[in-house]
ChimeraX commands (.cxc) that place a marker at each C-alpha (Angstrom):
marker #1 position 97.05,18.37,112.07 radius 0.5
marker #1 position 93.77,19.97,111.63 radius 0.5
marker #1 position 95.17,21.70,108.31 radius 0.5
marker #1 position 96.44,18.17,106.40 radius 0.5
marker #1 position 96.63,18.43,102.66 radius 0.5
marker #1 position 94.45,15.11,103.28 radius 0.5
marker #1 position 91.32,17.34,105.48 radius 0.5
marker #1 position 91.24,19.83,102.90 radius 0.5
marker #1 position 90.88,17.36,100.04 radius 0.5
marker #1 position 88.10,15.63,101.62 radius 0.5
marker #1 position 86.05,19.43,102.16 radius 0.5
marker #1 position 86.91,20.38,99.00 radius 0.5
marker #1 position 85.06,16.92,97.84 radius 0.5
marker #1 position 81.85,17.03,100.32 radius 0.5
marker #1 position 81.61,20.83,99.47 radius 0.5
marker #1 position 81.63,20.13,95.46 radius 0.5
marker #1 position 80.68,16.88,94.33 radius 0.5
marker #1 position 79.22,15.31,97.33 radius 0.5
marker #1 position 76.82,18.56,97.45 radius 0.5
marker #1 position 76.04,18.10,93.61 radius 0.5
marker #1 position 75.33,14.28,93.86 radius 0.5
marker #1 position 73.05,14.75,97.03 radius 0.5
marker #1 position 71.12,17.76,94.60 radius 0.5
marker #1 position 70.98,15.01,92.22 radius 0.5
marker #1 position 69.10,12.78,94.80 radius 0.5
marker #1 position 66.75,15.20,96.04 radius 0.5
marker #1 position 66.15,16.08,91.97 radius 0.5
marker #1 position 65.55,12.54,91.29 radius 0.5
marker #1 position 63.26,11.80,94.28 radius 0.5
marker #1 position 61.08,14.57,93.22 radius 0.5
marker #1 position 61.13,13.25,89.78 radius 0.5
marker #1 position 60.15,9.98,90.85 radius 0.5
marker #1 position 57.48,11.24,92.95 radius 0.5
marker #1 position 55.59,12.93,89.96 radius 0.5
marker #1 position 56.25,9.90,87.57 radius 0.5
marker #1 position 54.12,8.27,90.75 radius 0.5
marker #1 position 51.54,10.56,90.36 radius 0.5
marker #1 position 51.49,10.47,86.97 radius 0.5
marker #1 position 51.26,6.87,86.84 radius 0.5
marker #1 position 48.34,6.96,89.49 radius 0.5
marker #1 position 46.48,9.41,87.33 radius 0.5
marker #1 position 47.13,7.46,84.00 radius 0.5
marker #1 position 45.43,4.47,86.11 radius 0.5
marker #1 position 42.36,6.01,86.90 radius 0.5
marker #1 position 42.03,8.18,83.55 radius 0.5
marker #1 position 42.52,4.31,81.90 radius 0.5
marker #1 position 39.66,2.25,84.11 radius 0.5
marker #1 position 37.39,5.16,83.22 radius 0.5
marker #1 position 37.49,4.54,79.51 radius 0.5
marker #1 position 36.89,1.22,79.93 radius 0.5
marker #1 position 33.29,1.15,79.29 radius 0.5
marker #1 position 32.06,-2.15,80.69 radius 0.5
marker #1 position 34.23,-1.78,83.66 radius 0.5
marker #1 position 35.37,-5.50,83.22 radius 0.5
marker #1 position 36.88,-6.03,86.74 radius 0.5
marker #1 position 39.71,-7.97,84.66 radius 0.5
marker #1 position 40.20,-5.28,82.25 radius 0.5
marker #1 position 40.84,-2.64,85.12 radius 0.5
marker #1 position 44.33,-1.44,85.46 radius 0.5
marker #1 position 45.87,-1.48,89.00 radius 0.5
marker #1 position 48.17,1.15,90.70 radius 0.5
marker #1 position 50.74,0.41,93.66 radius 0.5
marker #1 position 52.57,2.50,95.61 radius 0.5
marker #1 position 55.59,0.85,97.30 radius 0.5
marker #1 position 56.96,3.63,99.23 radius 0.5
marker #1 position 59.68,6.25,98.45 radius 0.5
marker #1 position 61.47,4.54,95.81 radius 0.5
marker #1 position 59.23,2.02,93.53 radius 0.5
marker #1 position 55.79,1.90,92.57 radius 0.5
marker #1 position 53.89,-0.45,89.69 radius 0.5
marker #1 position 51.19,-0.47,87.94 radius 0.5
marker #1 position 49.33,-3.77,86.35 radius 0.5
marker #1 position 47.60,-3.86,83.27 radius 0.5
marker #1 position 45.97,-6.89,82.18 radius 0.5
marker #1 position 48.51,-9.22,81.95 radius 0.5
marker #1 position 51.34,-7.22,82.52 radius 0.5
marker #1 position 53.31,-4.90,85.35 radius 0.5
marker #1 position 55.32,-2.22,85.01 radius 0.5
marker #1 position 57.50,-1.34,88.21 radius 0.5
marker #1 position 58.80,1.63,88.22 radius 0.5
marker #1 position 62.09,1.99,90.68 radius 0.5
marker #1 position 64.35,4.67,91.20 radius 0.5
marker #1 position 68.11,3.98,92.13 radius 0.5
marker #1 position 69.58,5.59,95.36 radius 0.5
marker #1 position 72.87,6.09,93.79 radius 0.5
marker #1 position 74.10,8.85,91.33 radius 0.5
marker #1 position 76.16,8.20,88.82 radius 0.5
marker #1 position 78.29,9.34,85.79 radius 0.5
marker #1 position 78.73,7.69,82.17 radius 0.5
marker #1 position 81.25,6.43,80.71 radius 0.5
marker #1 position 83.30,7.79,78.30 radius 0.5
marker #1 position 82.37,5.80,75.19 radius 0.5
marker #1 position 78.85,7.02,75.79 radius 0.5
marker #1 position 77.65,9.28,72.92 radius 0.5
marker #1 position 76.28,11.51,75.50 radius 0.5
marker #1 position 79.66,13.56,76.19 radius 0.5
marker #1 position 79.71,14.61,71.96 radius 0.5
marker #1 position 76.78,17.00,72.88 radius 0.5
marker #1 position 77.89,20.48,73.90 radius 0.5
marker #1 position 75.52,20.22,77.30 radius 0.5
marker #1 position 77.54,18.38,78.34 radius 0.5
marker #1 position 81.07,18.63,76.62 radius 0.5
marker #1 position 81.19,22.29,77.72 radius 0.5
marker #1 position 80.30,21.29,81.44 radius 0.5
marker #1 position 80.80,17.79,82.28 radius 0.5
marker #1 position 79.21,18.03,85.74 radius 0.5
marker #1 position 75.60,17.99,83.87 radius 0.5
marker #1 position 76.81,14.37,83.28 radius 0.5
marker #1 position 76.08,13.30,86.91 radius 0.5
marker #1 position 72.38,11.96,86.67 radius 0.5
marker #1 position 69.90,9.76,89.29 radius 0.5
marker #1 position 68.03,6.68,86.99 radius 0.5
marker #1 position 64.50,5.42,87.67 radius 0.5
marker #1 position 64.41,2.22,85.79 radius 0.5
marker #1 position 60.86,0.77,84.33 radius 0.5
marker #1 position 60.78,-3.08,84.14 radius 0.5
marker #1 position 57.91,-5.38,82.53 radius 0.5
marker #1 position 56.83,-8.71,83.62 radius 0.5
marker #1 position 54.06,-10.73,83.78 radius 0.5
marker #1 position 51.52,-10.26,86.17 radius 0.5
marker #1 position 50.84,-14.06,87.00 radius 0.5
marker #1 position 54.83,-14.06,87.63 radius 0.5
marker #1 position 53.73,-12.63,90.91 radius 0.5
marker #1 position 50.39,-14.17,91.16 radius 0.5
marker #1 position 51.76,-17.51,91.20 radius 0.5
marker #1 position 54.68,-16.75,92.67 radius 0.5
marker #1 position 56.82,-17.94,89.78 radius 0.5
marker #1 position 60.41,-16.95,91.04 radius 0.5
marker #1 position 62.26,-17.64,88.04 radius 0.5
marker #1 position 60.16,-16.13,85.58 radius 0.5
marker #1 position 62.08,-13.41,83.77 radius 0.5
marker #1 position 61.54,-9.14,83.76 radius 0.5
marker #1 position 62.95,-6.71,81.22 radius 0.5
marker #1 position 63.88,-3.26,82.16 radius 0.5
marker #1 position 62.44,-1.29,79.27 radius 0.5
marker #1 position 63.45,2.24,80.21 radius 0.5
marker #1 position 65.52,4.21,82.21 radius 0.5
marker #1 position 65.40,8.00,83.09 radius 0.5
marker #1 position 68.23,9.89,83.11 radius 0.5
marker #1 position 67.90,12.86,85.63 radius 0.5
marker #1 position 70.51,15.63,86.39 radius 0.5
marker #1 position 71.26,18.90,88.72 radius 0.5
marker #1 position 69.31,20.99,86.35 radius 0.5
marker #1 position 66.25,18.98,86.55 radius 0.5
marker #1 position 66.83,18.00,82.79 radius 0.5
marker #1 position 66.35,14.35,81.51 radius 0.5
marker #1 position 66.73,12.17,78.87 radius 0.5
marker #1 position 65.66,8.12,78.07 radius 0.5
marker #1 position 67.15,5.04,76.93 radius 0.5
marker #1 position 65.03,2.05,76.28 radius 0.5
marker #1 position 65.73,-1.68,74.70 radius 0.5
marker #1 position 67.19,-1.89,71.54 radius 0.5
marker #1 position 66.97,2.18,71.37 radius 0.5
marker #1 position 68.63,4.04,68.05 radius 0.5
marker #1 position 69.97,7.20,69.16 radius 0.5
marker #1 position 69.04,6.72,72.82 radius 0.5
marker #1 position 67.66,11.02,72.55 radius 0.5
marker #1 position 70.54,12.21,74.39 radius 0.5
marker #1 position 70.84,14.86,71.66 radius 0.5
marker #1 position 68.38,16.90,73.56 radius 0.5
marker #1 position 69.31,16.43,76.86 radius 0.5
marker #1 position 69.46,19.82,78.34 radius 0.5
marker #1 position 66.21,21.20,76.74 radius 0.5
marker #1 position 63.69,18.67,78.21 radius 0.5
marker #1 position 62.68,19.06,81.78 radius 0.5
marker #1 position 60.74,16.66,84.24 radius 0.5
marker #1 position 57.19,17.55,84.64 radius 0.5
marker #1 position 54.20,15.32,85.44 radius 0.5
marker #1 position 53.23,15.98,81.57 radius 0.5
marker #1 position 56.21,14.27,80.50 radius 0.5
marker #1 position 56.58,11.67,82.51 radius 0.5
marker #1 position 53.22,10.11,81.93 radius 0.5
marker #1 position 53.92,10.33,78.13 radius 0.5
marker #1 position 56.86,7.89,79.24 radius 0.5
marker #1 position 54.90,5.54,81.21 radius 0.5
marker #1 position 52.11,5.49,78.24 radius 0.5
marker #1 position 54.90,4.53,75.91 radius 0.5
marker #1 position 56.26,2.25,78.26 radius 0.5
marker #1 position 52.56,0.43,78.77 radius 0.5
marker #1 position 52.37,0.29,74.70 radius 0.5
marker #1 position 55.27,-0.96,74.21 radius 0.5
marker #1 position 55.17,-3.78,76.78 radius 0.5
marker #1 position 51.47,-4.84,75.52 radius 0.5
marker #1 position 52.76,-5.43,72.15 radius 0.5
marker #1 position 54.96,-8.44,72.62 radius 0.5
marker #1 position 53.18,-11.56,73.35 radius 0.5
marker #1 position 54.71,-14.92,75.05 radius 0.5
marker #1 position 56.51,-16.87,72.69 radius 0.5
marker #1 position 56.09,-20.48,73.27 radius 0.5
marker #1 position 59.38,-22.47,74.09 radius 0.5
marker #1 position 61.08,-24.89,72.04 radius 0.5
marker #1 position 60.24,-27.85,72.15 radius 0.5
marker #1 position 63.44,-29.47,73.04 radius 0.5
marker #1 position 64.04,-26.71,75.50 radius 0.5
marker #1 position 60.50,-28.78,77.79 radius 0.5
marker #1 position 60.43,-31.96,76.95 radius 0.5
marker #1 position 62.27,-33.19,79.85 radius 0.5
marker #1 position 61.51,-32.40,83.32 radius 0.5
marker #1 position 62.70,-33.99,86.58 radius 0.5
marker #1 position 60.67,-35.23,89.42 radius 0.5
marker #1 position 61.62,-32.74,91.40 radius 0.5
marker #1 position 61.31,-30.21,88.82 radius 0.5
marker #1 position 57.72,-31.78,88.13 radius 0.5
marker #1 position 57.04,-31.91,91.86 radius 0.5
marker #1 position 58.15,-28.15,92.15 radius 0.5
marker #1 position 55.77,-27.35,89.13 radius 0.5
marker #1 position 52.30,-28.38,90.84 radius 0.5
marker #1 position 53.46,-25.94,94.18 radius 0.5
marker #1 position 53.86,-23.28,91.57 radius 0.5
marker #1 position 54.41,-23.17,88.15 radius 0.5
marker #1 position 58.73,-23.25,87.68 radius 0.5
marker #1 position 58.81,-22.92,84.10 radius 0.5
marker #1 position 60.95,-19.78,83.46 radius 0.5
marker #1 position 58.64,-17.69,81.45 radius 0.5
marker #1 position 59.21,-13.64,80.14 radius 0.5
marker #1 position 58.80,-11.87,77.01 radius 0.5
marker #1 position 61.36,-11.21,73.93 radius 0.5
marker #1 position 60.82,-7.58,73.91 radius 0.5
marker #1 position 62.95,-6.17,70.42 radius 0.5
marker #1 position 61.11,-2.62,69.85 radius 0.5
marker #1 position 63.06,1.04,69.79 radius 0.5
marker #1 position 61.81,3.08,72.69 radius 0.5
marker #1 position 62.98,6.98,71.93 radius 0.5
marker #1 position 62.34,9.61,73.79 radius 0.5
marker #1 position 61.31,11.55,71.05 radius 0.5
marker #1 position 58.34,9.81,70.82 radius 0.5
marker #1 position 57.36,11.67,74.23 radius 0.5
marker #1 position 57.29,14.89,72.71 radius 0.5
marker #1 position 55.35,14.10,69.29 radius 0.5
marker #1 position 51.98,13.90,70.91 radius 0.5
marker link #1:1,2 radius 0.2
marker link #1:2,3 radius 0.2
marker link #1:3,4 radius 0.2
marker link #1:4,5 radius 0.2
marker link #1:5,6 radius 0.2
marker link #1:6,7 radius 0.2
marker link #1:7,8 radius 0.2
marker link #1:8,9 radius 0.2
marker link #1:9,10 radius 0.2
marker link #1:10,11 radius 0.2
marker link #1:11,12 radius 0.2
marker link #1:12,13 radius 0.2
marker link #1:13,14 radius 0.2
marker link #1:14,15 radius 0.2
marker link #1:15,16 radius 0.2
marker link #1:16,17 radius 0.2
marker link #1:17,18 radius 0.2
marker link #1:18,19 radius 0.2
marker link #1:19,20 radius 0.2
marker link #1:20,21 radius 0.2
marker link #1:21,22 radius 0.2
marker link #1:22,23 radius 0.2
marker link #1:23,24 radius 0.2
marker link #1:24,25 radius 0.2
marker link #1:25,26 radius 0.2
marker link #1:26,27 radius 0.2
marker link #1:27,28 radius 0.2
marker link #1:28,29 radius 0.2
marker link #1:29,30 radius 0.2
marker link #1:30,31 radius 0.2
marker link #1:31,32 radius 0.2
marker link #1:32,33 radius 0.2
marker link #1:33,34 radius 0.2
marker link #1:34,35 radius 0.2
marker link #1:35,36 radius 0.2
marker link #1:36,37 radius 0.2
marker link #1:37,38 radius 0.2
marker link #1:38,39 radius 0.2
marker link #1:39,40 radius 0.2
marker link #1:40,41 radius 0.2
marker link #1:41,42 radius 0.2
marker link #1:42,43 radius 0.2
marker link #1:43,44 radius 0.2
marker link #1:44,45 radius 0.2
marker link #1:45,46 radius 0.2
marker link #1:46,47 radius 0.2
marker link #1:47,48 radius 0.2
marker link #1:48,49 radius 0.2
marker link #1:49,50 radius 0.2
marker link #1:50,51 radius 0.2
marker link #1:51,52 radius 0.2
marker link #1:52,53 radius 0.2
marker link #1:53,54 radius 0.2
marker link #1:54,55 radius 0.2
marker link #1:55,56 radius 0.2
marker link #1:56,57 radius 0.2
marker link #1:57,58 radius 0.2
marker link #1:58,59 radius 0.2
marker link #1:59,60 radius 0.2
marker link #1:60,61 radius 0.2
marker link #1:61,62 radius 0.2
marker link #1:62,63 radius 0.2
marker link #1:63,64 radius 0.2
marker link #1:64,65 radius 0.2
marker link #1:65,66 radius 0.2
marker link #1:66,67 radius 0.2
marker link #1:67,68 radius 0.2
marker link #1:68,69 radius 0.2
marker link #1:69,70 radius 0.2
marker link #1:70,71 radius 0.2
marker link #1:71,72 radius 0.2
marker link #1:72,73 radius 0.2
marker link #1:73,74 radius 0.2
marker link #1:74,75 radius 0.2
marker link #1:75,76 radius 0.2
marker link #1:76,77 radius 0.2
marker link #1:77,78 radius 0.2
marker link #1:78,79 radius 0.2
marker link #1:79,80 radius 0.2
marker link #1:80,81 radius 0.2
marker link #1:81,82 radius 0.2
marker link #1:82,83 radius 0.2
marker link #1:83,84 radius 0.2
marker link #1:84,85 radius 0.2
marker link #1:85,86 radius 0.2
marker link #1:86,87 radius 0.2
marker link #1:87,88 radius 0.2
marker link #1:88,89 radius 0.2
marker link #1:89,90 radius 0.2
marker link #1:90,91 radius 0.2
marker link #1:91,92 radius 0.2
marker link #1:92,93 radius 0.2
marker link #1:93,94 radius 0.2
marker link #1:94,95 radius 0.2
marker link #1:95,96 radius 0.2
marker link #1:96,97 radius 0.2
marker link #1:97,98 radius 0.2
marker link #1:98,99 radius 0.2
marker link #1:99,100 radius 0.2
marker link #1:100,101 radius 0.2
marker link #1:101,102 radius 0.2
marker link #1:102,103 radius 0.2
marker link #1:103,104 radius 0.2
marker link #1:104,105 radius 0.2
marker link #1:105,106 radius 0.2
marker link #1:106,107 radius 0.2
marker link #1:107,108 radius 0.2
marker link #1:108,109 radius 0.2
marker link #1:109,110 radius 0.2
marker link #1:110,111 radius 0.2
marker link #1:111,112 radius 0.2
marker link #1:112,113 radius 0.2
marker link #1:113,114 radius 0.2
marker link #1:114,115 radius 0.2
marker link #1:115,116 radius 0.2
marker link #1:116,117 radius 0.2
marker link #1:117,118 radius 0.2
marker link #1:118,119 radius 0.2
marker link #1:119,120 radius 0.2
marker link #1:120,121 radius 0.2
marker link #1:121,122 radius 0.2
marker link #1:122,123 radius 0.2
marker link #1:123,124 radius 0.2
marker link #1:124,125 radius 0.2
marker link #1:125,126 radius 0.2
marker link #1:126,127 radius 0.2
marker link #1:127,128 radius 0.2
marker link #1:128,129 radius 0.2
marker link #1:129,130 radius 0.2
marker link #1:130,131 radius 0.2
marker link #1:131,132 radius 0.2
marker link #1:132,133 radius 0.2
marker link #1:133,134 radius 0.2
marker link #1:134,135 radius 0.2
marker link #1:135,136 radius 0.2
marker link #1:136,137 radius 0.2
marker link #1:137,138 radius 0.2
marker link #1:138,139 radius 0.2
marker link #1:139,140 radius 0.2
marker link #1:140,141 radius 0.2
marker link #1:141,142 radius 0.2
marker link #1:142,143 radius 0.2
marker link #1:143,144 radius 0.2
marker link #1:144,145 radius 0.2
marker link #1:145,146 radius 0.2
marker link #1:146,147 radius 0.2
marker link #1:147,148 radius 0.2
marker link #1:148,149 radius 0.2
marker link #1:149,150 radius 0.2
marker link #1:150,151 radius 0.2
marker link #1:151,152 radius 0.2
marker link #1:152,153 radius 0.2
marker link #1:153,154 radius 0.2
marker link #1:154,155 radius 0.2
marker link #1:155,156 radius 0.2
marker link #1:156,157 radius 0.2
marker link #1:157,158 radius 0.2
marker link #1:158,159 radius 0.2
marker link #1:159,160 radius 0.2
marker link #1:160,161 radius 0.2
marker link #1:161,162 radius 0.2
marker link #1:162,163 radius 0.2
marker link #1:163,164 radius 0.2
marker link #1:164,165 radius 0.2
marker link #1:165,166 radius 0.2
marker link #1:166,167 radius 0.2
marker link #1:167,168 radius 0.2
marker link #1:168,169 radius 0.2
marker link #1:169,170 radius 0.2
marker link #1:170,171 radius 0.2
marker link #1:171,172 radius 0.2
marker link #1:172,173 radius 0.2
marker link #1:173,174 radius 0.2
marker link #1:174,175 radius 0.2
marker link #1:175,176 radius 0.2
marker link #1:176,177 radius 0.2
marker link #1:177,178 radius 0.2
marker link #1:178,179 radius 0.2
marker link #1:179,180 radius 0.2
marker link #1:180,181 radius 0.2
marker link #1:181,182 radius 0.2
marker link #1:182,183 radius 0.2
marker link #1:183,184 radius 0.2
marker link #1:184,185 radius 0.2
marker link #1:185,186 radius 0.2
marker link #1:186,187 radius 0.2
marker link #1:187,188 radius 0.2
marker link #1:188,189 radius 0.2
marker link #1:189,190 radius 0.2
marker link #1:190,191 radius 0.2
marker link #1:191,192 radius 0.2
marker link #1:192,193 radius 0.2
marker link #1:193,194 radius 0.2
marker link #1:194,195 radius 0.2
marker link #1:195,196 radius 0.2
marker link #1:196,197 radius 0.2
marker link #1:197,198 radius 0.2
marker link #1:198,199 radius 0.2
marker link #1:199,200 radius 0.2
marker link #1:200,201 radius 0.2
marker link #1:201,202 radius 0.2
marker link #1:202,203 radius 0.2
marker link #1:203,204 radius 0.2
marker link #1:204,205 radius 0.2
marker link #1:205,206 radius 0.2
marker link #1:206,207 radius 0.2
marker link #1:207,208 radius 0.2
marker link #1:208,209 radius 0.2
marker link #1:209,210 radius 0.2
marker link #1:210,211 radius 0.2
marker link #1:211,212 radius 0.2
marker link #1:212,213 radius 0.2
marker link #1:213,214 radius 0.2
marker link #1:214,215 radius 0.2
marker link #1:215,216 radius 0.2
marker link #1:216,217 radius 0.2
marker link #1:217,218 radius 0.2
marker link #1:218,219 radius 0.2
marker link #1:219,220 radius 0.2
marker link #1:220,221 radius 0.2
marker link #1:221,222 radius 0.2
marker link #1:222,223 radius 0.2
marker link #1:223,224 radius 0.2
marker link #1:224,225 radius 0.2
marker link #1:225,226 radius 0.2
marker link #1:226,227 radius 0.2
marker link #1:227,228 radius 0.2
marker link #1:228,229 radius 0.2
marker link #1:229,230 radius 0.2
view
């Protein structure tokens, strides 16, 4: 009974790709961990170029713990968060035409760490329905190799996964991208028709805290070439 057809099956899977998915973890935990530090660094290197040191100006860093951190600038936050879970793409994605991964389709399995933008007075106020956007997400795999996708991306720079590895370097050069593009979008002010009639208990929900659902319309290409270019 010890010997089942069924046992061996279920070794042969936690030996091969339950091992390689729990590499992938640890690979994108350390990842994670310097795209903290970098961000941490990028905070303080920022609020020491601002020369009047404008307590509002000042950027603010936040570690959450082992799996999201943020950082607010001005009127914005970026949180960064990294998924527990490992996955693989689909086949439709674009990313199984490149050899890396044609030729062995178990660099395929990657971790994610997803950046996301919203308002900073979203959580001042405590404005629950306000709206984020996820505006990145790193792609991590067994070889310590990555890639990005952002919002709206052309090309999504999956043609050089397999040559770019995760350093401290790089992953700052994200999260400076990511801060750039986020600043560039400014609220849009809502149709008319869309507020001009409220409820009373809409209205009365309003003074406790502003309810108005409120978020950017982010429509910029984020690629990760741009990481390299400087």
């Amino acid at each position: 009974m010890g010997n089942s057809n069924s046992q061996k099956q279920i070794v042969e899977y936690l030996t091969t790709k339950a091992a390689l998915k729990q590499h992938i973890y640890d690979q994108t935990v350390a990842g994670f961990s310097l795209l903290k530090d970098a961000v941490k660094e990028l905070s303080s290197e920022l609020n020491a170029g601002i020369p009047q040191k404008d307590p509002r100006l000042l950027t603010e860093f936040k570690d959450f713990g082992k799996f999201a951190s943020q950082i607010k600038i001005s009127g914005d936050i970026l949180i960064c968060s990294m998924h527990t879970n490992i996955f693989e793409f689909n086949r439709e994605h674009k990313i199984w035409e490149i050899p890396y991964v044609k030729d062995e389709p178990l660099n395929s399995y990657c971790g994610i760490i997803n950046i996301y933008n919203f308002l900073s007075d979203s959580f001042k106020y405590n404005r629950v329905n306000d709206l984020g956007y996820l505006i990145a997400r790193i792609f991590i795999n067994r070889n310590n190799h990555f890639f990005v996708e952002g919002k709206r991306q052309m090309g999504f720079h999956y043609k050089k996964f397999g040559s770019l590895l995760v350093s401290k370097e790089t992953m700052k050069k994200i999260i400076e991208k990511s801060i750039l593009y986020a600043m560039q979008f400014d609220l849009l002010v809502p149709p008319y028709d869309n507020v001009k009639i409220t409820s009373v208990e809409q209205m009365s929900a309003k003074i406790m805290r502003s309810l108005q659902q409120t978020g950017k319309r982010l429509g910029f290409q984020f690629n990760a070439d741009d990481v390299l270019e400087e």
